[in-house]
C-alpha positions in Angstrom: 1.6 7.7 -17.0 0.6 6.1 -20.1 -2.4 3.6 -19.7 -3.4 0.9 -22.5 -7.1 -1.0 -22.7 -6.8 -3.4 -25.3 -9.0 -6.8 -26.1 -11.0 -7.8 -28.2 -13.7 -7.3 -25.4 -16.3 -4.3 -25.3 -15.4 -1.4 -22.9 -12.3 0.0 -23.8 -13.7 3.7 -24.2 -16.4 3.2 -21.7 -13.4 2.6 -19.3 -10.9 5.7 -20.7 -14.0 7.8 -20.1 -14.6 6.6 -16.9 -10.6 7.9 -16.2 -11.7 11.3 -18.3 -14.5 11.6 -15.2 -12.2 10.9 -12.5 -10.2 13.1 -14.2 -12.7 16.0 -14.2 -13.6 15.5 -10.6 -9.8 16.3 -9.7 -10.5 19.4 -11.7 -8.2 18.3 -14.3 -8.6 18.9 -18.2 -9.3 16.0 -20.2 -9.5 15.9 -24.5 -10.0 12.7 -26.4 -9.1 12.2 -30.0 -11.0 9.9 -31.4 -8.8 8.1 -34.6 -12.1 6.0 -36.5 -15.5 6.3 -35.0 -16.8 8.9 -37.3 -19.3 11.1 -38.4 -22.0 9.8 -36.4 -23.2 10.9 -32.9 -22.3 9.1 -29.7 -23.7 8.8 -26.5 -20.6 10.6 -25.4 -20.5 13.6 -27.8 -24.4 13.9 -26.8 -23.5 14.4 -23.2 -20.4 17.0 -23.7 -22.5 19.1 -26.6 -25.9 18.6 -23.9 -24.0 19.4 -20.2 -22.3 21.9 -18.3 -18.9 20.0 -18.7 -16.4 22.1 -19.5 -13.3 21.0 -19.2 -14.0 17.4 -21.7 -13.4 17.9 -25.2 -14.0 15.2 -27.5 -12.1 15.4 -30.6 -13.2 12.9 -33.7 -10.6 12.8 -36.6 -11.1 9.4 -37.8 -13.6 8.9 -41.1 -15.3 6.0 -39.5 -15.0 1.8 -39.7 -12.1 0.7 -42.3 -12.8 -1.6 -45.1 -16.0 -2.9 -42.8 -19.7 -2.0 -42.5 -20.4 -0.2 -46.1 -16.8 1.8 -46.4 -16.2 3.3 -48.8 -14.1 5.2 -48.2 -10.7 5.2 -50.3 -7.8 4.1 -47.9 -5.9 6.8 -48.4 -8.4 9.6 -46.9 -8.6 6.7 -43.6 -5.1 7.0 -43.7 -4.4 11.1 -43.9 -7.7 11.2 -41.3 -5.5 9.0 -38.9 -2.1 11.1 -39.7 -3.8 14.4 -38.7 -5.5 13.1 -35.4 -1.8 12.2 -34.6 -0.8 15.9 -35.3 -3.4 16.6 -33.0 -2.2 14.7 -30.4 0.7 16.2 -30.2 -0.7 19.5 -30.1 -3.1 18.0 -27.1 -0.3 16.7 -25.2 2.0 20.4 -25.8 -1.4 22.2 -24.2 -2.9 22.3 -21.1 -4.5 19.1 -20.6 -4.1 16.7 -18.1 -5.7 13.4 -19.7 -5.5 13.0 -23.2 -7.2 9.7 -24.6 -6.8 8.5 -28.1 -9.1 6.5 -28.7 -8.9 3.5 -31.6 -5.5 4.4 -31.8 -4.2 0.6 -31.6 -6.9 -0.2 -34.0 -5.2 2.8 -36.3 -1.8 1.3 -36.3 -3.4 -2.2 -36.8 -5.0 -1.3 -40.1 -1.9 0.7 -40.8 -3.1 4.0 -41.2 -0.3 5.0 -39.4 2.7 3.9 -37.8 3.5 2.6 -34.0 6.8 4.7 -34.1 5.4 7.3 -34.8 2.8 7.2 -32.0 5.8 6.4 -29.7 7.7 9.2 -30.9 4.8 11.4 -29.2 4.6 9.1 -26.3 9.0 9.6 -25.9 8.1 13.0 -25.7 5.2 13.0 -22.7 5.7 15.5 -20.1 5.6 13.7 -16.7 2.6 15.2 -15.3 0.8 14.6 -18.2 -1.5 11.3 -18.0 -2.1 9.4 -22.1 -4.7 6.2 -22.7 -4.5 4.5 -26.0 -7.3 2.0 -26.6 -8.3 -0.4 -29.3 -7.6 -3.7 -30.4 -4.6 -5.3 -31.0 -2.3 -2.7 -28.9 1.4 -3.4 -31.0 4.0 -5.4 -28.4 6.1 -1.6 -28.4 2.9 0.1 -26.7 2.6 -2.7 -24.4 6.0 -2.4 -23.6 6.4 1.5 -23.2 2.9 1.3 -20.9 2.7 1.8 -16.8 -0.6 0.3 -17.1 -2.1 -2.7 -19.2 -5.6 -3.8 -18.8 -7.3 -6.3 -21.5 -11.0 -6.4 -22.1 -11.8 -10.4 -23.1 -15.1 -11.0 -24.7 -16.8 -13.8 -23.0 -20.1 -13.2 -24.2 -21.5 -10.2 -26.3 -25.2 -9.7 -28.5 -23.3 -9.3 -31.5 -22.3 -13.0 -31.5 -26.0 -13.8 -32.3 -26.7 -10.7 -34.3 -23.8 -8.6 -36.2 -26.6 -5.5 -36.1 -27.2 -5.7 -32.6 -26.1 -2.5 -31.3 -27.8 -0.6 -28.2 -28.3 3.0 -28.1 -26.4 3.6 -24.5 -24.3 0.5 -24.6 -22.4 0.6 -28.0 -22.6 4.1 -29.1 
């Protein structure tokens, strides 16, 4: 089954996490690639490095936020940072995990890092019993298309709408 969370709401990992725990409680095995947070710590990485969890792994390849918040980055290591957590994907979905997440990965082929067909091509490939959640913005028409599932987070109201440095320890990271 492939499963999308798009929107330019907030929740879209929050709620292919939520899946990964389902997941886990089914005693299935669960990986998620994460294509731009970064370098910095997340709640999330806190809790698999801090708990008896063994079956989550979470995966970061990406270099962090693209051309926003003090990049600086050139492009091109964004770019080969994106290409090589697609490589891992690919090995991911080949090995013996059940869920596999990639998370930002619409945002990734948004800001052209890499390519939709080339994430389909992967996606073409998925085994039956094998379960994939792309999130981020903007999910391209193709994804959409190719999903079993669509859900799309809407922002209504959010603290960054008064303050762009507003982020919660717990809620956004």
């Amino acid at each position: 089954m492939i499963m999308i969370f798009t929107g330019n709401g907030k929740g879209k990992t929050t709620a292919a996490l939520g899946q990964a725990i389902r997941a886990l409680g089914q005693n299935k095995k669960a990986v998620v690639i994460q294509f731009i947070k970064g370098p910095w710590i997340s709640g999330e990485d806190y809790f698999v490095k801090n708990s008896a969890v063994k079956n989550l792994k979470i995966i970061k390849t990406g270099k962090g936020f693209v051309k926003i918040a003090g990049d600086k980055l050139p492009f091109s290591e964004h770019r080969k940072a994106a290409k090589n957590g697609l490589i891992l994907a690919e090995k991911m979905i080949k090995k013996k995990n059940d869920l596999i997440i990639l998370d930002e990965v619409n945002n990734a082929v948004d800001l052209k890092l890499i390519s939709a067909n080339d994430v389909l091509k992967i996606l073409n490939n998925l085994p039956g019993e094998k379960d994939v959640i792309l999130t981020g913005r903007n999910a391209p028409k193709s994804f959409i298309r190719k999903a079993d599932l669509v859900t799309e987070m809407k922002e209504i109201k959010h603290p960054f709408q008064k303050d762009k440095h507003s982020m919660k320890k717990g809620i956004e990271y």
